[in-house]
N, C-alpha and C positions, 0 to 999 in steps of 0.2 A: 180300332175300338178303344175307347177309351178306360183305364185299371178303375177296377173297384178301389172304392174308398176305404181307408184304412182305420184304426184306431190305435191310439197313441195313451199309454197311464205316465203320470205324471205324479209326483209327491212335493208339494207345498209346505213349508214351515211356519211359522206364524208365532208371535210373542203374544201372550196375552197380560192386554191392557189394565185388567182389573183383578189382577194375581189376588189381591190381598182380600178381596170379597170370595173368592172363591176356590182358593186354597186347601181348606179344611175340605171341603167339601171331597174334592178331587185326591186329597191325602185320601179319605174313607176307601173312595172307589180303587183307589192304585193298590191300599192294604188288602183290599176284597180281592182283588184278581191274583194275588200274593196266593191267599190262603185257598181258592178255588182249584189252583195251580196244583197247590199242594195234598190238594184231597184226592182230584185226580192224579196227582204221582202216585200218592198209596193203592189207589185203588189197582192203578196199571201194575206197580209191582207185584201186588195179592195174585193176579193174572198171570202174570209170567212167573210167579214161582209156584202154581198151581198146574199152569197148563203148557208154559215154555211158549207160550205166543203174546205178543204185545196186541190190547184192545186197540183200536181204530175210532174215529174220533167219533163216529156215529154208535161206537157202542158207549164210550164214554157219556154222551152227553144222556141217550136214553139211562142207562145206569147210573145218575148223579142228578138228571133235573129237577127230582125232587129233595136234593139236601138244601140246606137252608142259606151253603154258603153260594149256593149256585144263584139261587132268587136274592145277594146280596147286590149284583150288578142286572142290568136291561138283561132279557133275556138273548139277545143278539150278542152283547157283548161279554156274557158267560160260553155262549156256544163260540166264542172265537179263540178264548183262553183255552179249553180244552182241544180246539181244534191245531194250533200252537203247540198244545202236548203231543198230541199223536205225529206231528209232523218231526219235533224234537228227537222223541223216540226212532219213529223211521231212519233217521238221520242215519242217529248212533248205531242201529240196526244193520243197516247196510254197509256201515264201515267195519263191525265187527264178521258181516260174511265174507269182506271182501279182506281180512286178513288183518285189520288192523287193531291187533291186541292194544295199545296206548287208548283208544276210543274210551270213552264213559259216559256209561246214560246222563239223561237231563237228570237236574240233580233238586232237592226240595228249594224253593224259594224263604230263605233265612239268614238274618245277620243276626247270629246268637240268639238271642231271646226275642228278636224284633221280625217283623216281618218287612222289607223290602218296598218300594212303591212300585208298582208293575204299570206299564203298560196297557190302557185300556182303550180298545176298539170298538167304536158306534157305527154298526153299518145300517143302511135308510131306515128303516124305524125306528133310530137309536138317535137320530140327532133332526134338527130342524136348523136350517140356514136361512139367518137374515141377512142378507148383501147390502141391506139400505142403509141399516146400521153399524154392516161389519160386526156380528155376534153369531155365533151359532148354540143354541142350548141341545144340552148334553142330557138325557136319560138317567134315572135313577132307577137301581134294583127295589122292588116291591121293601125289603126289609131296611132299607138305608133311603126309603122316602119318608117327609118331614111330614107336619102337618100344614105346615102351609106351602108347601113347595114340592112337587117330584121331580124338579130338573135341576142344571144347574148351568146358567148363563153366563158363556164366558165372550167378554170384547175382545176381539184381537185386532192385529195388524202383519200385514202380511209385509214383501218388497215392494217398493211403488211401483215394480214394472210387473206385479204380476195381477191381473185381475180375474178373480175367481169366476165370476159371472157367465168366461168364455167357456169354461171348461164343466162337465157336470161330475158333480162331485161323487164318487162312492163308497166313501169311507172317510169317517175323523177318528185322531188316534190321539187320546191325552198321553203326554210323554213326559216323565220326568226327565231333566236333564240340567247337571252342574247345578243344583239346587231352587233351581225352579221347575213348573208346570209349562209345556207347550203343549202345542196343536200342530196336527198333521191332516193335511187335507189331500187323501189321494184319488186323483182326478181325472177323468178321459174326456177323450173329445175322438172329433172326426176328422182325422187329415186328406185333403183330395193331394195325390201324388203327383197333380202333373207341376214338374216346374216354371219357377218365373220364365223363364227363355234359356237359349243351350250356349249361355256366354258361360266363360271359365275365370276363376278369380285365383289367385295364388296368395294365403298368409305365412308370413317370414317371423317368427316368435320370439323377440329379444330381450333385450336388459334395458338398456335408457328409452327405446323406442317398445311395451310390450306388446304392438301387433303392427303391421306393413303388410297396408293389401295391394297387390296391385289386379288391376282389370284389363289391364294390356292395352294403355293409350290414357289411360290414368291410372293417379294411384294415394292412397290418404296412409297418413301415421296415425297414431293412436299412442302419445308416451303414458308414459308409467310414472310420470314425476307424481301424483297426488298418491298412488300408492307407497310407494318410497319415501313420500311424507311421512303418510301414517305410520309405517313402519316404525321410522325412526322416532317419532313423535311418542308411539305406544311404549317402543322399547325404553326409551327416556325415563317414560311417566314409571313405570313400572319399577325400574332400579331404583326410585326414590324409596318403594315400599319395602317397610322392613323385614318380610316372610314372603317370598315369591308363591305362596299357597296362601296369602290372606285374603279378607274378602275384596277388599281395596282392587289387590293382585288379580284376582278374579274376575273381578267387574274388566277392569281392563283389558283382559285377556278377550274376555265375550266382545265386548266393543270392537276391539281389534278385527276377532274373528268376522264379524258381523259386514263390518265397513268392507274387507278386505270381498267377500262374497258378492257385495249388493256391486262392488268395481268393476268383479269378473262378469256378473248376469248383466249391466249398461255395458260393457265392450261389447259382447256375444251377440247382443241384443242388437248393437247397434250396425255392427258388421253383418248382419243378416238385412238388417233391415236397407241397407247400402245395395246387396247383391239383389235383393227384392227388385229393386228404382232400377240397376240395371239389366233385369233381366239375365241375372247367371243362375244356372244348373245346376253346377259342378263347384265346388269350393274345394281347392286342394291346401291341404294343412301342410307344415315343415314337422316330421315325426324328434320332439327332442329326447325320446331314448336315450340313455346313456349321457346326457350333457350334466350329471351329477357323478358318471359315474369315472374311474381311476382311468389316467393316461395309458399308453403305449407302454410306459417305462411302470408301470402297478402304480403310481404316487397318483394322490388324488389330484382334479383339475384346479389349475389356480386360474378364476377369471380376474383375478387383482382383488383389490378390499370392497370394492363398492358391490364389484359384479358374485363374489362370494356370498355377501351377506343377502343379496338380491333373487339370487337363485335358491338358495335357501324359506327364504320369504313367498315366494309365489308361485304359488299351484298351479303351473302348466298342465296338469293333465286334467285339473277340473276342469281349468278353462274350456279344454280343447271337450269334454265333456258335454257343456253347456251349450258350446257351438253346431255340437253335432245334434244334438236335441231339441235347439231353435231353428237352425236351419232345416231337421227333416220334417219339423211343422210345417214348414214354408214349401216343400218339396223338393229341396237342395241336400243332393248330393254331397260329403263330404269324403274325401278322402285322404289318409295319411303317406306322404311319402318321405323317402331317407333328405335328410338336409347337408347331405355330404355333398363336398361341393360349392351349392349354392351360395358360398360367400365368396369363393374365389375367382368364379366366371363371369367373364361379363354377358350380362344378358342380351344384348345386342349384336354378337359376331361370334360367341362362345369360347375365345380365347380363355385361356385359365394360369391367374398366374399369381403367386403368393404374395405378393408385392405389391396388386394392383390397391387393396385398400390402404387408404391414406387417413390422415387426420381429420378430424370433425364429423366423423362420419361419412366420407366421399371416397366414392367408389372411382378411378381414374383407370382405363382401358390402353395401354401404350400401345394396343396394335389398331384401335379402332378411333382411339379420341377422346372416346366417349365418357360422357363425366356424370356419374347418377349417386342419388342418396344408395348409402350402403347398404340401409334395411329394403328400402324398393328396389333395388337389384337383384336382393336375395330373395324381395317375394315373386319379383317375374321369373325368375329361376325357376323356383317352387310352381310358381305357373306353366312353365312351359316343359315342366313334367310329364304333363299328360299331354301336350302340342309339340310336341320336340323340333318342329320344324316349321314354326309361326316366327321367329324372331332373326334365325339364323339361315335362311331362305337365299340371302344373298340380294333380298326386297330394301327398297328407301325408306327408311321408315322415320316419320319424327319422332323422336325418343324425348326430346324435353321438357318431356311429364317422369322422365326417371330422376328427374333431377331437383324439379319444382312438383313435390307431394301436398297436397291437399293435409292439412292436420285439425285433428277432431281433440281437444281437452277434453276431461273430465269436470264437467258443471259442480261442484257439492251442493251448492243452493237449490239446481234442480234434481239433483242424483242420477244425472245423465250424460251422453258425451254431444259436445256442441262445437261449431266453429272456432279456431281460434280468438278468433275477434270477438265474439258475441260471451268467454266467459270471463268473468273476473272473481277469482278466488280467493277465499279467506286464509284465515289461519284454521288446520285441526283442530 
């Protein structure tokens, strides 16, 4: 019989395009949800030091939807500020029963005399999405509607790899963040669970090379050289600037972040989309745990200068985050296993020997011959994790795809990964 269909939430980010038209606007509504916040805090305290029990958001909202700062936002997006409170309070509630005097309730929303931009939530009556245009307009509360206007139109832009259209949306969330306005678009759909086919893939997670998949009879790299650009390239730009907190400083930091994210969702993206074409199930990851963290002897690990700065620089556990929530769209299996090992064995005979890797990246076998790229050594390793007895059989097997790997660049023109041949790269 065939599994019920699942459903999957998902949270989109999104710049928006036309900050400066609608700004002011969305300052009002972040100040309103501030001061709503804050009416319900009082109100919950009057409660618990009258009655020793905290209100529940259903009392809250009946007891407040008539103040005036409530009909300042949609009514949808008032009832989710208070609903946020009672959730806040439960928090702090539960950690006080269960022992934890350092706890402290949620506290009023205030910077001295100012109110704060809060966070504000449109759920379906609160917002309308145009996909044609890429806009979604936003609700206005009855008291902070204009005369010629009760919404407020904001253009965005999302990732090029992410198109909303697939996904139905059930919530938008205006977010202040590092001194602008975003958009949060959280999202469901419907996953069918059955997999591409019951092939197994193994990814190896490295520094010069950052991903080596192999599929057991082929195998593709994925280098890291355009991220290691940017890196360098941001970190550059930035020591030029005279205050590492100026806006200069800032903008570059966002850039950076930015670039380095859209790198990881084209990998993720891409290596699903590879296991798709061959029909694998199963994707088994290399778990890097501890690869930041102090040697045998307490002293921290030294990968040399390039590989410090590098590991420092990129987020393997988003990655592997990304991958696990693209591929279980797909119906692909991910799992994490120890990468202890996996660089010293050869994948082919399973000998293990500290010596065997050599220069340029080549993996050399003294007991079997055998001569494969180091990272696709390490990912059919990682593959035959869960096959332990596919490679090392004592079977003939042509191996000369461990050696000659398939390599995927990072496009920036198209912001995607492509054959080696087909990209040609600029400058940062």
């Amino acid at each position: 019989m065939k599994p019920e269909m699942s459903r999957t939430i998902r949270t989109f980010e999104a710049t928006i395009t036309n900050q400066h038209q609608v700004r002011d606007d969305l300052d009002q509504l972040g100040w309103a949800a501030s001061k709503l916040w804050n009416v319900g805090r009082y109100y919950a305290q009057q409660q618990w030091d009258e009655t020793g029990e905290i209100p529940d958001d259903g009392e809250l909202k009946a007891e407040l939807k008539s103040h005036e700062r409530y009909t300042d936002l949609h009514s949808q997006s008032s009832q989710r500020v208070l609903e946020e409170l009672a959730e806040a309070f439960n928090g702090w509630f539960s950690k006080r029963r269960n022992g934890d005097n350092r706890a402290r309730p949620p506290g009023y929303r205030k910077h001295g005399d100012s109110h704060p931009r809060s966070t504000v939530s449109f759920k379906a009556a609160g917002f309308k999405h145009d996909p044609q245009f890429t806009r979604v307009r936003l609700s206005k509360g009855r008291n902070l509607k204009e005369h010629r206007s009760d919404f407020i139109l904001c253009e965005y832009q999302t990732r090029p790899d992410v198109d909303l259209t697939e996904w139905d949306i059930q919530q938008v969330r205006a977010v202040y963040k590092r001194d602008e306005w975003r958009l949060q678009f959280v999202c469901r759909t419907t996953i069918d669970p059955d997999p591409p086919g019951d092939e197994v893939a193994g990814v190896d997670l490295g520094i010069c090379n950052f991903a080596a998949v192999s599929f057991g009879g082929e195998s593709v790299l994925y280098p890291g050289g355009a991220l290691k650009e940017d890196e360098y390239y941001f970190t550059k730009q930035k020591a030029k600037c005279d205050d590492s907190s100026s806006r200069e400083a800032t903008r570059l930091d966002r850039k950076r972040t930015g670039r380095r994210t859209h790198f990881l969702h084209a990998l993720s993206k891409a290596i699903v989309e590879e296991c798709v074409e061959r029909g694998v199930g199963t994707l088994v990851v290399g778990d890097l745990d501890g690869i930041r963290e102090d040697d045998e002897n307490g002293d921290p690990r030294n990968w040399g200068d390039h590989g410090n700065f590098d590991l420092h620089g990129w987020a393997f556990d988003r990655f592997t985050t990304l991958l696990d929530y693209k591929a279980e769209a797909n119906g692909i299996d991910v799992e994490l296993v120890s990468e202890r090992d996996t660089s010293k064995s050869c994948s082919a005979c399973g000998h293990t020997d500290d010596t065997q890797r050599v220069e340029r990246g080549l993996y050399v076998c003294e007991n079997c011959d055998t001569v494969a790229n180091a990272d696709v050594n390490g990912a059919e390793n990682i593959r035959q994790k869960v096959l332990p007895s596919l490679a090392t059989d004592g079977g003939d097997r042509d191996n000369g795809w461990l050696a000659q790997p398939a390599v995927r660049l990072f496009d920036r023109s198209e912001g995607s990964f492509a054959p080696r041949e087909q990209v040609v790269n600029r400058e940062p």
